[in-house]
C-alpha positions in Angstrom: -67.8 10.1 153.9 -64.2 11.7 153.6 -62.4 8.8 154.7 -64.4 6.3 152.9 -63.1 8.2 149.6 -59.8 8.8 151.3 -60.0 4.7 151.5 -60.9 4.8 147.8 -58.7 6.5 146.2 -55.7 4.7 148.4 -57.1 1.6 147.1 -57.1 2.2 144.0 -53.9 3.9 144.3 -52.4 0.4 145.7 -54.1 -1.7 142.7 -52.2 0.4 140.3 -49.0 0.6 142.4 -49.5 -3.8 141.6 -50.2 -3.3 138.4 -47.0 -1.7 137.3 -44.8 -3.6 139.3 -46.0 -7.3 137.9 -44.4 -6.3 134.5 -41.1 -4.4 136.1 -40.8 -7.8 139.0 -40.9 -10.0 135.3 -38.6 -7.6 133.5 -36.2 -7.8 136.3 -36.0 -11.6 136.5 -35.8 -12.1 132.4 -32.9 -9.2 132.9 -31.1 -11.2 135.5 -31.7 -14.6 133.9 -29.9 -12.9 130.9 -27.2 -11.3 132.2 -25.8 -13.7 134.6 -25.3 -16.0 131.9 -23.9 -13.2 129.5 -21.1 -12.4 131.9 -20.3 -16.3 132.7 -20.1 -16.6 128.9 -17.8 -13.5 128.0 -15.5 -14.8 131.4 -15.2 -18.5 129.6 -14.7 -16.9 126.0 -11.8 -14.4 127.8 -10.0 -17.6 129.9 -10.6 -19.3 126.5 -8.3 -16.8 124.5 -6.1 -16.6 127.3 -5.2 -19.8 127.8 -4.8 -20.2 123.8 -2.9 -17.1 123.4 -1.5 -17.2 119.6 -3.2 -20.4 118.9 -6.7 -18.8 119.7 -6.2 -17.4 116.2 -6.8 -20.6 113.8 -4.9 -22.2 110.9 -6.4 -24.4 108.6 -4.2 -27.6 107.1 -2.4 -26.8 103.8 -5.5 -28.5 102.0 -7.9 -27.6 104.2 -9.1 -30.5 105.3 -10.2 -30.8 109.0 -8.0 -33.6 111.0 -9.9 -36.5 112.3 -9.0 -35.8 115.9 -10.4 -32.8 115.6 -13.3 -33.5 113.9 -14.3 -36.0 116.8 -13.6 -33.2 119.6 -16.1 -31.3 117.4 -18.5 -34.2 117.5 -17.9 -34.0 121.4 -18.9 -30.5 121.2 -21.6 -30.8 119.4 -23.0 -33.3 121.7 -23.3 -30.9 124.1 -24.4 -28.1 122.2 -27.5 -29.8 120.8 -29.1 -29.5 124.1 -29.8 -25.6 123.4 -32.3 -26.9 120.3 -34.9 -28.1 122.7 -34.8 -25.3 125.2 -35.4 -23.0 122.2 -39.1 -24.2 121.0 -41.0 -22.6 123.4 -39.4 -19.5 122.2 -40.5 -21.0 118.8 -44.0 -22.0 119.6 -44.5 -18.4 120.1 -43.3 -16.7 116.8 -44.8 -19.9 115.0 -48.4 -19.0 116.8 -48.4 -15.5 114.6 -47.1 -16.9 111.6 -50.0 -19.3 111.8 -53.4 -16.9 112.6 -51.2 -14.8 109.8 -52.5 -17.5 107.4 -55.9 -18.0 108.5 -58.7 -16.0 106.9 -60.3 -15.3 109.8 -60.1 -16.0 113.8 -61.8 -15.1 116.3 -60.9 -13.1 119.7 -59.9 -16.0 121.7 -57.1 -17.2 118.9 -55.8 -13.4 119.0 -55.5 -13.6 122.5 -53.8 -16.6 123.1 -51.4 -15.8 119.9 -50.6 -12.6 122.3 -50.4 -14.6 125.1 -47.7 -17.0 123.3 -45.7 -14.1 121.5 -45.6 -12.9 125.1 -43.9 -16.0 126.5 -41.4 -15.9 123.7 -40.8 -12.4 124.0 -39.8 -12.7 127.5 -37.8 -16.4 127.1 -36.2 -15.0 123.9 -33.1 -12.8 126.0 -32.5 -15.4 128.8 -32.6 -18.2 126.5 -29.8 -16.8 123.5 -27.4 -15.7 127.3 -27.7 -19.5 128.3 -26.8 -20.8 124.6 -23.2 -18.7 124.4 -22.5 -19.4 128.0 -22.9 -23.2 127.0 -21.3 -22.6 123.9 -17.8 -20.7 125.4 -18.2 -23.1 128.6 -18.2 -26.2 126.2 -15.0 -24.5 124.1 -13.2 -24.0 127.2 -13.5 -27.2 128.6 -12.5 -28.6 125.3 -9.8 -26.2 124.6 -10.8 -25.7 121.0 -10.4 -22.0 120.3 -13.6 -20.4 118.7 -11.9 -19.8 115.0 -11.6 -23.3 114.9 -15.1 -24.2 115.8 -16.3 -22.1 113.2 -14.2 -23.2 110.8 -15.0 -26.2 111.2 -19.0 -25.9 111.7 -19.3 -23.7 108.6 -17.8 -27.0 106.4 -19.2 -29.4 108.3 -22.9 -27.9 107.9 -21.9 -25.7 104.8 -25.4 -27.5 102.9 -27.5 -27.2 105.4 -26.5 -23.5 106.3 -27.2 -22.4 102.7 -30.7 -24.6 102.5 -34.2 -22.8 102.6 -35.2 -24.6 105.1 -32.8 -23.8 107.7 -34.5 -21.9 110.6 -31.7 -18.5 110.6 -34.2 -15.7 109.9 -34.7 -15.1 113.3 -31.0 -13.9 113.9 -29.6 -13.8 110.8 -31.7 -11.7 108.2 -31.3 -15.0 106.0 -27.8 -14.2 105.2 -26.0 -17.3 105.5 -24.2 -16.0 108.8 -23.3 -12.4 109.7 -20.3 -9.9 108.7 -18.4 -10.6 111.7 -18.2 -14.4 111.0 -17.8 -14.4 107.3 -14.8 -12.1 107.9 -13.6 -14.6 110.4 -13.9 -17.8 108.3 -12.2 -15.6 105.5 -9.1 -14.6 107.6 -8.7 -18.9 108.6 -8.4 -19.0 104.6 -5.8 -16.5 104.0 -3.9 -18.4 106.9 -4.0 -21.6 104.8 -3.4 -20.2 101.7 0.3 -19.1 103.3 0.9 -22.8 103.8 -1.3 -24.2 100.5 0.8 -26.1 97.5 0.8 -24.6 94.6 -1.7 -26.1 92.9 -4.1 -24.8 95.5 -3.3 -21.4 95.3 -5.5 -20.0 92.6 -8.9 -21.7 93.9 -7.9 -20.3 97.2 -7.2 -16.7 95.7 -10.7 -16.4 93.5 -12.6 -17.4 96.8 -11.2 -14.6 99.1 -11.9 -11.9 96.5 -15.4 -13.8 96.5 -15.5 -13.3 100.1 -14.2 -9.6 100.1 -16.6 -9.0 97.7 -19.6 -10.1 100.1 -19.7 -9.5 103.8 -22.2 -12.4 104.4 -20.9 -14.8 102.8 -20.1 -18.5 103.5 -16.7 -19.9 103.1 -16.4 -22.3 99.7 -20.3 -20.6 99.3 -20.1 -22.0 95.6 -19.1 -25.4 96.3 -16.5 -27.2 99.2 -13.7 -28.5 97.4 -13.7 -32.1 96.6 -11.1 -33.5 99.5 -12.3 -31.5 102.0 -16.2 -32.8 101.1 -14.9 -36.5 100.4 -13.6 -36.4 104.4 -16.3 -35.5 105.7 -18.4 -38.5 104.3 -17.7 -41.1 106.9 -19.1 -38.3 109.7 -21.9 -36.9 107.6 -24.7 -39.2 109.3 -22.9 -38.4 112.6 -22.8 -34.6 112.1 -26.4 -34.4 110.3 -27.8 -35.7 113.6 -26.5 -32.9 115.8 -27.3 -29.8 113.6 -29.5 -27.2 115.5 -31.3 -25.4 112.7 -32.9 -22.8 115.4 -29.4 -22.3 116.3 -27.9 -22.2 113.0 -27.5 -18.2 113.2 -25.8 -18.3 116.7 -22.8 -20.5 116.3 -20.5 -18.7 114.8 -20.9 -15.9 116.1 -18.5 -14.4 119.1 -20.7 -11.6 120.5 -23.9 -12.6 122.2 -25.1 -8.9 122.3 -25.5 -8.7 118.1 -27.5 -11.9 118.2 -30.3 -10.7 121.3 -30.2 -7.0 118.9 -31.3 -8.9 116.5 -33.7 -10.8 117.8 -35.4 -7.9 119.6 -35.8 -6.2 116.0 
């Protein structure tokens, strides 16, 4: 009789020894799958500003206007980049399972439990999949030499409407801001580089935007309206450029540090 309890209680002992370990052994692979990927993307992003030195930090033209060479590299970029959209909706599917038994009257225990079972999956995809997206962000910068003041100089023109729009998908790592402290004071620093090389006539719209952009930590460069040339050369590229915008990564892109944006999304 002893040692069939002794074989009890060391079974039991076993079946709870398994059931602790499933969720550490998952833990431990979402933790590798996100941290390999961080440190590949802070290694591109250091090579990156290595390799730039000076011209890491970026200068816009006298009239702000984005070459066209440059604006097809960004095209190039952005072809690349697009890729991370799809990868991100199962993470979507997840949150967008809550919001909808949020909305329903009533459900019953089975749409609870796979709405858990969803949020789950997303919970645990959410880490690995914003590590992947800046290590194919700084990879793809690298490769294209394009320093990461520029992208965001340019991305925040070249998708200025759509990152102001209700409809953009940003909540999730943004707080609906427009884009975060860090890359508003980015985007503001590019414009007091160009107002150093601006004609005259430029000068005071360029002054009342930086006090506008002082005066608010979030937000967006030209946030009240993209001056008219810059806007005008952009038109033959608008059908190009709509085409690769990411909305569920719309509150990633500019940013430098990958560790803010998984904070953020763990909140």
């Amino acid at each position: 009789m002893a040692k069939s309890k002794f074989t009890v209680t060391r079974g039991c002992l076993i079946l709870v020894a398994i059931v602790l370990a499933i969720p550490l052994l998952i833990l431990s692979g979402v933790g590798v799958q996100t941290w390999l990927p961080l440190r590949e993307a802070g290694e591109s992003l250091a090579e990156l500003d290595q390799s730039l030195g000076v011209g890491a930090a970026y200068e816009p033209s006298s009239s702000g206007v984005i070459p066209v060479e440059r604006l097809e590299l960004f095209l190039e970029l952005r072809e690349t980049m697009v890729s991370a959209c799809g990868d991100y909706d199962v993470v979507q599917e997840g949150f967008d399972s809550v919001t909808m038994l949020e909305t329903e009257e009533t459900g019953d225990l089975t749409d609870v439990g796979a709405v858990f079972s969803d949020l789950g999956s997303a919970a645990l995809a959410i880490t690995p999949y914003l590590a992947r997206f800046f290590e194919l962000r700084n990879d793809a910068l690298l490769e294209a030499s394009m320093g990461l003041e520029e992208y965001c100089y340019i991305y925040a023109i070249a998708y200025h409407d759509l990152l102001l729009a209700d409809s953009t998908r940003r909540e999730i790592f943004s707080a609906g801001d427009p884009l975060s402290p860090d890359a508003s004071l980015r985007l503001q620093e590019c414009l007091a580089r160009q107002l150093e090389t601006a004609p005259p006539a430029s000068v005071g719209q360029l002054d009342v935007e930086l006090e506008a952009m002082a005066a608010d930590s979030t937000r967006l460069i030209w946030q009240g309206g993209i001056p008219a040339a810059i806007r005008e050369n952009l038109i033959p590229y608008r059908v190009r450029l709509d085409a690769l915008f990411c909305p569920a990564t719309a509150g990633l892109e500019m940013e430098r540090d990958p560790e803010r944006a998984i904070w953020l999304a763990l909140e």
